[in-house]
PQR file of N, CA, C, O and H, with PARSE charges and radii, in Angstrom:
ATOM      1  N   UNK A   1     -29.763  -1.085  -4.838 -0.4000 1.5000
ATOM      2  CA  UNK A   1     -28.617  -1.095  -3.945 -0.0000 2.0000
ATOM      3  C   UNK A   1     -27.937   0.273  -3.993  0.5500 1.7000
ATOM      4  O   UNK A   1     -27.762   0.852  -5.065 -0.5500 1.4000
ATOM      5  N   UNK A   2     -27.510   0.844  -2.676 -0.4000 1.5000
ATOM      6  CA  UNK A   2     -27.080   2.080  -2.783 -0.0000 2.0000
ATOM      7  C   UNK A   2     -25.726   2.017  -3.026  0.5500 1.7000
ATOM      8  O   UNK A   2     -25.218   0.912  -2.840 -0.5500 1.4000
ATOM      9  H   UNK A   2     -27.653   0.374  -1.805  0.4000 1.0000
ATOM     10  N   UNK A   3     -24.933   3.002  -3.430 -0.4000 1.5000
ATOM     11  CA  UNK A   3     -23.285   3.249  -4.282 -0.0000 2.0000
ATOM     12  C   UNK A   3     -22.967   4.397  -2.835  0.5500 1.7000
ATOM     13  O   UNK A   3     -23.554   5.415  -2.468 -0.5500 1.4000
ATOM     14  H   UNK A   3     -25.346   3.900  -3.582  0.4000 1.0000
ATOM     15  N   UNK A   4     -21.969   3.778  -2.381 -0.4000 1.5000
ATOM     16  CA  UNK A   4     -21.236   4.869  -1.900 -0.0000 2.0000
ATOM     17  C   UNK A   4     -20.802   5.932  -2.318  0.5500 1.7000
ATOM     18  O   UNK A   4     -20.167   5.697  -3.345 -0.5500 1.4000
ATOM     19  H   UNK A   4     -21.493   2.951  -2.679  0.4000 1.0000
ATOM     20  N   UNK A   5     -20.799   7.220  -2.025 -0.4000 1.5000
ATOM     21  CA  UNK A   5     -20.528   8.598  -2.133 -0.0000 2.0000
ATOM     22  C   UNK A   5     -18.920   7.931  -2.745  0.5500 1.7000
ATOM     23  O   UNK A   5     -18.249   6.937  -2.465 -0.5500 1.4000
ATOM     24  H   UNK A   5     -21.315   7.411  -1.190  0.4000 1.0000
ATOM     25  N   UNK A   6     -18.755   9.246  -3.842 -0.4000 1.5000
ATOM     26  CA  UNK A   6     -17.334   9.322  -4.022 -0.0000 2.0000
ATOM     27  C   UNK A   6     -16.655  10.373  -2.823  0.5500 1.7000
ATOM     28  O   UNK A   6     -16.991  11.366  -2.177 -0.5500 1.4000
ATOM     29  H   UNK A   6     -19.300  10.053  -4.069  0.4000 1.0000
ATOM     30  N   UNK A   7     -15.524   9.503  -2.974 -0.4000 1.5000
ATOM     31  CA  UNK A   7     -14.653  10.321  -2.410 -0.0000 2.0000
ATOM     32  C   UNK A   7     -13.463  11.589  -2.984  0.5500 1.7000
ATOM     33  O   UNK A   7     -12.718  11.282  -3.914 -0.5500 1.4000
ATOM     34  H   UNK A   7     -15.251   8.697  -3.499  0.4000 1.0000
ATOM     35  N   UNK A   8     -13.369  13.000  -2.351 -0.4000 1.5000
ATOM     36  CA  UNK A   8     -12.783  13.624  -3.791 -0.0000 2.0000
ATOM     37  C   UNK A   8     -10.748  13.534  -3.257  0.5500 1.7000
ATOM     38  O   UNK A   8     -10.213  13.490  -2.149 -0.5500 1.4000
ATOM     39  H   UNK A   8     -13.974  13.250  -1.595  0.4000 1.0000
ATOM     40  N   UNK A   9     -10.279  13.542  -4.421 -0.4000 1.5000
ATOM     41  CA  UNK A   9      -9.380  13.500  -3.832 -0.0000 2.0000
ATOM     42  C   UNK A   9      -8.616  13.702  -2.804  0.5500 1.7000
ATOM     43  O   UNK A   9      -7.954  12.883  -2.166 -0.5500 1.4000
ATOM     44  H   UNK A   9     -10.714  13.578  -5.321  0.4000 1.0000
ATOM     45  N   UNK A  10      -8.788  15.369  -2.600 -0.4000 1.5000
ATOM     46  CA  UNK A  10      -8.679  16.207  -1.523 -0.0000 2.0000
ATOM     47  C   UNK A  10      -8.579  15.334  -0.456  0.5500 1.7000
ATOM     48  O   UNK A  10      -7.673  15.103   0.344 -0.5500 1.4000
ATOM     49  H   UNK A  10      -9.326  16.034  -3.118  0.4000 1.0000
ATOM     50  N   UNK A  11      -9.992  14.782  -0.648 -0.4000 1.5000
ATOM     51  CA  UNK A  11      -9.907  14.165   0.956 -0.0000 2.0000
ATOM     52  C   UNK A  11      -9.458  12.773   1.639  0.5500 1.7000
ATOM     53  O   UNK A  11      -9.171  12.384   2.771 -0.5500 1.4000
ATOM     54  H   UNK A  11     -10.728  14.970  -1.299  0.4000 1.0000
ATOM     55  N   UNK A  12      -9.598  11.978  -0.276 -0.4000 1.5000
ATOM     56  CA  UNK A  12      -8.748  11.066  -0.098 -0.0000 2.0000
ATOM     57  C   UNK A  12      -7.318  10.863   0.328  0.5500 1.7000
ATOM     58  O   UNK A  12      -6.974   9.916   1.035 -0.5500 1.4000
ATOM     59  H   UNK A  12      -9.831  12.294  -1.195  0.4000 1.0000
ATOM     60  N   UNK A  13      -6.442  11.847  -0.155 -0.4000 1.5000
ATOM     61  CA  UNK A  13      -5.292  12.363   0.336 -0.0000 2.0000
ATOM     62  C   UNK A  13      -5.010  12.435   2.194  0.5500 1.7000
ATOM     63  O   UNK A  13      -4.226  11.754   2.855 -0.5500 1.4000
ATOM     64  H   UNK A  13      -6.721  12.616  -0.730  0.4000 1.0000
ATOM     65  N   UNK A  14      -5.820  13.350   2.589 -0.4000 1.5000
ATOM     66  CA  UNK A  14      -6.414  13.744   4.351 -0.0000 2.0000
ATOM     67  C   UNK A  14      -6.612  12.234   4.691  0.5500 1.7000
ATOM     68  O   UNK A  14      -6.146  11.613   5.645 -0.5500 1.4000
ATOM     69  H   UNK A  14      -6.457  13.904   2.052  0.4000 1.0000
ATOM     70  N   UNK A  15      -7.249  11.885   3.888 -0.4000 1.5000
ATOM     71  CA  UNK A  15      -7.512  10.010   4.858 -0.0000 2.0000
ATOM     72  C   UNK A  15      -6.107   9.176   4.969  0.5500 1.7000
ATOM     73  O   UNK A  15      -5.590   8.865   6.042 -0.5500 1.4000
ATOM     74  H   UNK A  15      -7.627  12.391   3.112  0.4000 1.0000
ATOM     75  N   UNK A  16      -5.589   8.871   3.695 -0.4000 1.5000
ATOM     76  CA  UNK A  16      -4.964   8.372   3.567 -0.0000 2.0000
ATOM     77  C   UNK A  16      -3.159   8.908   4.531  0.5500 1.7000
ATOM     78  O   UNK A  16      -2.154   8.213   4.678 -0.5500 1.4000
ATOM     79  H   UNK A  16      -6.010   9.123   2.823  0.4000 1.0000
ATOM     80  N   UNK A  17      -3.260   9.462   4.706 -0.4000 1.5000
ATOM     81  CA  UNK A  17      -2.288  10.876   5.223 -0.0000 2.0000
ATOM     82  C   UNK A  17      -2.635  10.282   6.658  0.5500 1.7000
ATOM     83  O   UNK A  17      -1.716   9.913   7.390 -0.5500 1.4000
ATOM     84  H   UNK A  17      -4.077  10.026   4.586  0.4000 1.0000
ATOM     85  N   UNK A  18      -4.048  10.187   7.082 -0.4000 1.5000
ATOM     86  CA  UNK A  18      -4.406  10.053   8.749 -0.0000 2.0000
ATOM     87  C   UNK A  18      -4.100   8.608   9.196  0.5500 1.7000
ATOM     88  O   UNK A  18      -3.443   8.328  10.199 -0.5500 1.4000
ATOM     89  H   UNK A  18      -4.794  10.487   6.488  0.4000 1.0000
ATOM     90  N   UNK A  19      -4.659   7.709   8.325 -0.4000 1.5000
ATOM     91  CA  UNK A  19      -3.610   5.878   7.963 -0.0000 2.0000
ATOM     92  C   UNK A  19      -2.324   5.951   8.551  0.5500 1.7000
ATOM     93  O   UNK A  19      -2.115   5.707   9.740 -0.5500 1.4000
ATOM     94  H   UNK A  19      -5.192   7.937   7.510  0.4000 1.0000
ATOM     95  N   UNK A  20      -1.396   6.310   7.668 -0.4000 1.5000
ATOM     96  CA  UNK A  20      -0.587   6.457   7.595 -0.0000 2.0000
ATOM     97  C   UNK A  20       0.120   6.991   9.031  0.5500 1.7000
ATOM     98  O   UNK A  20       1.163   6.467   9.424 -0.5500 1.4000
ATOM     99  H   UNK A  20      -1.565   6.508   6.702  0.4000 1.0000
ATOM    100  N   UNK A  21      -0.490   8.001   9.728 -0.4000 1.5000
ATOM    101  CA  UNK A  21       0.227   8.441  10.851 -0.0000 2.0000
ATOM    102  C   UNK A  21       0.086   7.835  11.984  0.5500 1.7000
ATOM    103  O   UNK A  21       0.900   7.872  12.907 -0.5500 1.4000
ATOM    104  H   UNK A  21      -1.337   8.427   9.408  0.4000 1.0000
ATOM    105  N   UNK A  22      -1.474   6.955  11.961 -0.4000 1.5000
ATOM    106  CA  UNK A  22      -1.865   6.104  13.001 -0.0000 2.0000
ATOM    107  C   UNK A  22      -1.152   5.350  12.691  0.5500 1.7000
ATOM    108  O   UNK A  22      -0.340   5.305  13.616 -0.5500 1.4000
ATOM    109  H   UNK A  22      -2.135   6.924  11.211  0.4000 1.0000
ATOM    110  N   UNK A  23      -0.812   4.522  11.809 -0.4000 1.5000
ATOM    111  CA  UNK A  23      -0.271   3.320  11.715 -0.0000 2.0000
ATOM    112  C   UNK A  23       1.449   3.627  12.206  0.5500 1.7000
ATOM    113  O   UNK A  23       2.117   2.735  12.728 -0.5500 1.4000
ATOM    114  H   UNK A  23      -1.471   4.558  11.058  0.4000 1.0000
ATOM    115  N   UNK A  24       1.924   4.829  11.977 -0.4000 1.5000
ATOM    116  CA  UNK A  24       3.056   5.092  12.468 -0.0000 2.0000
ATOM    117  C   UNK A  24       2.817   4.964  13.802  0.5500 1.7000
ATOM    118  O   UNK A  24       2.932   3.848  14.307 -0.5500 1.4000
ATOM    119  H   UNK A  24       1.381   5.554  11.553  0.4000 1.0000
ATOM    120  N   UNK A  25       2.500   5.918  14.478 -0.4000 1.5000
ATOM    121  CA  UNK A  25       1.998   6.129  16.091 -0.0000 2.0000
ATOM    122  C   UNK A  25       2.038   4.746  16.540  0.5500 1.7000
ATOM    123  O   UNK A  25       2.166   4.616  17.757 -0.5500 1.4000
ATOM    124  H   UNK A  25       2.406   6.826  14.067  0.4000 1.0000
ATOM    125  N   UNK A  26       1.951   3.552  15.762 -0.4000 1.5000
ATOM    126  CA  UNK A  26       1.284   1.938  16.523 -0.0000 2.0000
ATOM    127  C   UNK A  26       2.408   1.472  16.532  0.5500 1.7000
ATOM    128  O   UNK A  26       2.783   0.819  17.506 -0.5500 1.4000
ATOM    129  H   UNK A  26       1.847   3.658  14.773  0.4000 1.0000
ATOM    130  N   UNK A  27       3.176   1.678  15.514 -0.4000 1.5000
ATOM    131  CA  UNK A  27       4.749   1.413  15.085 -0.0000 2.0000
ATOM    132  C   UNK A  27       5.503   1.024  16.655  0.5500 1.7000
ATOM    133  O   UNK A  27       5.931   0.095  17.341 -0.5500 1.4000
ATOM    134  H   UNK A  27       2.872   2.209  14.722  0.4000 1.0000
ATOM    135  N   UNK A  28       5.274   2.622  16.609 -0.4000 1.5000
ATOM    136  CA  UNK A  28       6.552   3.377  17.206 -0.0000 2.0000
ATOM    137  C   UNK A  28       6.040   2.426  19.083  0.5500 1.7000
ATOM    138  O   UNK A  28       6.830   1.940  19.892 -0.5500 1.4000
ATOM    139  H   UNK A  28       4.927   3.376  16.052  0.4000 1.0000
ATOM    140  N   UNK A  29       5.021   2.469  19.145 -0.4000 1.5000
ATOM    141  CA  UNK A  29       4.580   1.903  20.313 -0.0000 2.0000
ATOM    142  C   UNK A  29       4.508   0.000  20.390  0.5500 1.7000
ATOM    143  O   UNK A  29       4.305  -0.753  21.342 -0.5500 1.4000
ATOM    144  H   UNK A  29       4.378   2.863  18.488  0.4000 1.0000
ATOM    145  N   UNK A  30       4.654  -0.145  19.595 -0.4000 1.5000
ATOM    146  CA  UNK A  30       4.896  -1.740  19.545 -0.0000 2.0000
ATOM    147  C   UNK A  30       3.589  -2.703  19.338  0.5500 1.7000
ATOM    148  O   UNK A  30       3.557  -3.933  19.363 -0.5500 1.4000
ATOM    149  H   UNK A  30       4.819   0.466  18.821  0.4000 1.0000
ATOM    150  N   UNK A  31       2.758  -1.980  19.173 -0.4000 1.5000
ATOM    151  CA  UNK A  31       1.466  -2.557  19.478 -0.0000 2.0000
ATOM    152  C   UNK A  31       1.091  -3.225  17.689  0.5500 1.7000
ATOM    153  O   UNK A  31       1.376  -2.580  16.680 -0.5500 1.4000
ATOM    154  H   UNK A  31       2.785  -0.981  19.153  0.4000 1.0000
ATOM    155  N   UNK A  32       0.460  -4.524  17.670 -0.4000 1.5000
ATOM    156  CA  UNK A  32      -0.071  -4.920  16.558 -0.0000 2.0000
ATOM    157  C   UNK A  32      -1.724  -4.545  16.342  0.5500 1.7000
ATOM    158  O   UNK A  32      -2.558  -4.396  17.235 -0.5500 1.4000
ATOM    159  H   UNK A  32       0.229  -5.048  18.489  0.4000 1.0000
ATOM    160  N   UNK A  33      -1.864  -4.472  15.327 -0.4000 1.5000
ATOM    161  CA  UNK A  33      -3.160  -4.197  15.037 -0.0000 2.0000
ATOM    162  C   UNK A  33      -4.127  -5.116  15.020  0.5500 1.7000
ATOM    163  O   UNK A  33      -5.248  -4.799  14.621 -0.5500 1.4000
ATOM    164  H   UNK A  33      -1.187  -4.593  14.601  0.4000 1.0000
ATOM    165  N   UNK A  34      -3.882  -6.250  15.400 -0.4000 1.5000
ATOM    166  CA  UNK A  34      -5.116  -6.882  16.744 -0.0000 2.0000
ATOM    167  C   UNK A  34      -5.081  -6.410  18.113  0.5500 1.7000
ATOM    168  O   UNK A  34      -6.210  -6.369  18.603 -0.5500 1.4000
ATOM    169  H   UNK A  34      -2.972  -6.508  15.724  0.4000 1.0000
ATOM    170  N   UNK A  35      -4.154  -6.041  18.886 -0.4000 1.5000
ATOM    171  CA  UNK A  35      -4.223  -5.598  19.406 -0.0000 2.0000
ATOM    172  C   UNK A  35      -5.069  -4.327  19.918  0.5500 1.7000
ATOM    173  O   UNK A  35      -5.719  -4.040  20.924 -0.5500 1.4000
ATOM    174  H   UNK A  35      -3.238  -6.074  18.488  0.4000 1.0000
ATOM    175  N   UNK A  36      -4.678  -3.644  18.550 -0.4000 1.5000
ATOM    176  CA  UNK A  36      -5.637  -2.297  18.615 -0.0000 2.0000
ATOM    177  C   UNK A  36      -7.040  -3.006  18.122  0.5500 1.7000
ATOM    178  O   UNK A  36      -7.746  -3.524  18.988 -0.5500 1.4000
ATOM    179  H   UNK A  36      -4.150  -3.878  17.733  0.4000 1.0000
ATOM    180  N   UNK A  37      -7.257  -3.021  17.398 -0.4000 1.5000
ATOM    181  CA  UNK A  37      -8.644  -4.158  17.109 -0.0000 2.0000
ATOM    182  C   UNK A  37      -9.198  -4.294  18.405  0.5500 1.7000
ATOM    183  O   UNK A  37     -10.156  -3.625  18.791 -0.5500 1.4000
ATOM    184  H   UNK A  37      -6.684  -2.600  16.695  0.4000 1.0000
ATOM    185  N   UNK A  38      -8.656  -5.087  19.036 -0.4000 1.5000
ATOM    186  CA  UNK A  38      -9.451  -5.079  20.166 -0.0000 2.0000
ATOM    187  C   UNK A  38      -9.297  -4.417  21.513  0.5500 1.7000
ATOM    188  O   UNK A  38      -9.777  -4.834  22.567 -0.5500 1.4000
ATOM    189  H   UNK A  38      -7.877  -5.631  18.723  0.4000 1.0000
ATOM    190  N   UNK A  39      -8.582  -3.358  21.348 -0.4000 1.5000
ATOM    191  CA  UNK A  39      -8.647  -1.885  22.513 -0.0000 2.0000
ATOM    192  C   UNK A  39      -9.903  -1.313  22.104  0.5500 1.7000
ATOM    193  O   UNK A  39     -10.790  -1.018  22.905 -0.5500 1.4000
ATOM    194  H   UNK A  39      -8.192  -3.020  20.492  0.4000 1.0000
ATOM    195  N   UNK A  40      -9.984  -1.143  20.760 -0.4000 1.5000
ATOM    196  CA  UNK A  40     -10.762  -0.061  20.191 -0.0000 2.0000
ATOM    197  C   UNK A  40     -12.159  -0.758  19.943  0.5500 1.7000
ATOM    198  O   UNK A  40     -13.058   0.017  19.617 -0.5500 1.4000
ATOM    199  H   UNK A  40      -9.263  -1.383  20.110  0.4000 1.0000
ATOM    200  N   UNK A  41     -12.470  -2.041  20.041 -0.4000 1.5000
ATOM    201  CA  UNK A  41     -13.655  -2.925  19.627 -0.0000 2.0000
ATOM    202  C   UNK A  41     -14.084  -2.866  18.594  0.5500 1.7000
ATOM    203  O   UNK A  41     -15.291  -2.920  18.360 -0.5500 1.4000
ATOM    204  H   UNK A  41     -11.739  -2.670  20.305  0.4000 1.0000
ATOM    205  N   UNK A  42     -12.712  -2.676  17.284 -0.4000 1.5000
ATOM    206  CA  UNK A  42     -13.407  -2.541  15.532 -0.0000 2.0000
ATOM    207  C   UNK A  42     -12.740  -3.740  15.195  0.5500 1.7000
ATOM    208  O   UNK A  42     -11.989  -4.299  15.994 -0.5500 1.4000
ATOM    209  H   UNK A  42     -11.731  -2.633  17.474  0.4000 1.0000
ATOM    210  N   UNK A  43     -12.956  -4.144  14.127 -0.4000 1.5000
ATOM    211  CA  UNK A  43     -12.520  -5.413  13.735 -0.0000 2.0000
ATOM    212  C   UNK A  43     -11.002  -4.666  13.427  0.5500 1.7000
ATOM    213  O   UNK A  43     -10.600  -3.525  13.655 -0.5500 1.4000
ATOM    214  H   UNK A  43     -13.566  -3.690  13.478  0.4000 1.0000
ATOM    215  N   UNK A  44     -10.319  -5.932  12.761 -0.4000 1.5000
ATOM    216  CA  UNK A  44      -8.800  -5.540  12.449 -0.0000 2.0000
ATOM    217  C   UNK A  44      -8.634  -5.135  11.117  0.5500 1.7000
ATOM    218  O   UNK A  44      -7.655  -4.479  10.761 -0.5500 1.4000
ATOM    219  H   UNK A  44     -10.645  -6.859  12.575  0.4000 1.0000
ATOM    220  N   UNK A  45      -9.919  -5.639  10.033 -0.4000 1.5000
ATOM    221  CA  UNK A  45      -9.890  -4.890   8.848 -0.0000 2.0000
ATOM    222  C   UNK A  45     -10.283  -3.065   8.417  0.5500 1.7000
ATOM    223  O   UNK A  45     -10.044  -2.347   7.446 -0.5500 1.4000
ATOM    224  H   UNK A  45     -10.714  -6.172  10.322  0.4000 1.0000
ATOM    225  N   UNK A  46     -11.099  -2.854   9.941 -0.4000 1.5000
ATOM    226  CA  UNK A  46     -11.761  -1.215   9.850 -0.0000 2.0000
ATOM    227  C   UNK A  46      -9.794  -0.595  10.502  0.5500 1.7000
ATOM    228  O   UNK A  46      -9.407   0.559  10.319 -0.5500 1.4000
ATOM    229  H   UNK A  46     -11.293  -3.437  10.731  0.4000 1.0000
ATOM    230  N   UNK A  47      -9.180  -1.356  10.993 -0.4000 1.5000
ATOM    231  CA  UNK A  47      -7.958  -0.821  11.648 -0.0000 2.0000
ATOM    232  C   UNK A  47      -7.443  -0.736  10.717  0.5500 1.7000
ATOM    233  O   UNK A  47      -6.290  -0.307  10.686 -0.5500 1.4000
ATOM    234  H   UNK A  47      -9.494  -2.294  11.142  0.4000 1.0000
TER
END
């Protein structure tokens, strides 16, 4: 079974940082994240 790549901080930081601003951006627009879920056709857990 393969192990996912680590992630290094650095970039964990950059991800977590990019979360964070989308999830603001959804905020501010009223929209729930089923919603986006299904604009975007990812489930609501990849959201």
């Amino acid at each position: 079974m393969k192990t996912a790549p680590a992630i290094l901080p650095k970039n964990l930081k950059i991800l977590k940082d990019l979360g964070e601003h989308i999830q603001l951006a959804r905020l501010r627009r009223k929209l729930s994240a089923e919603q986006i879920a299904e604009r975007t056709g990812l489930g609501r857990k990849t959201i």
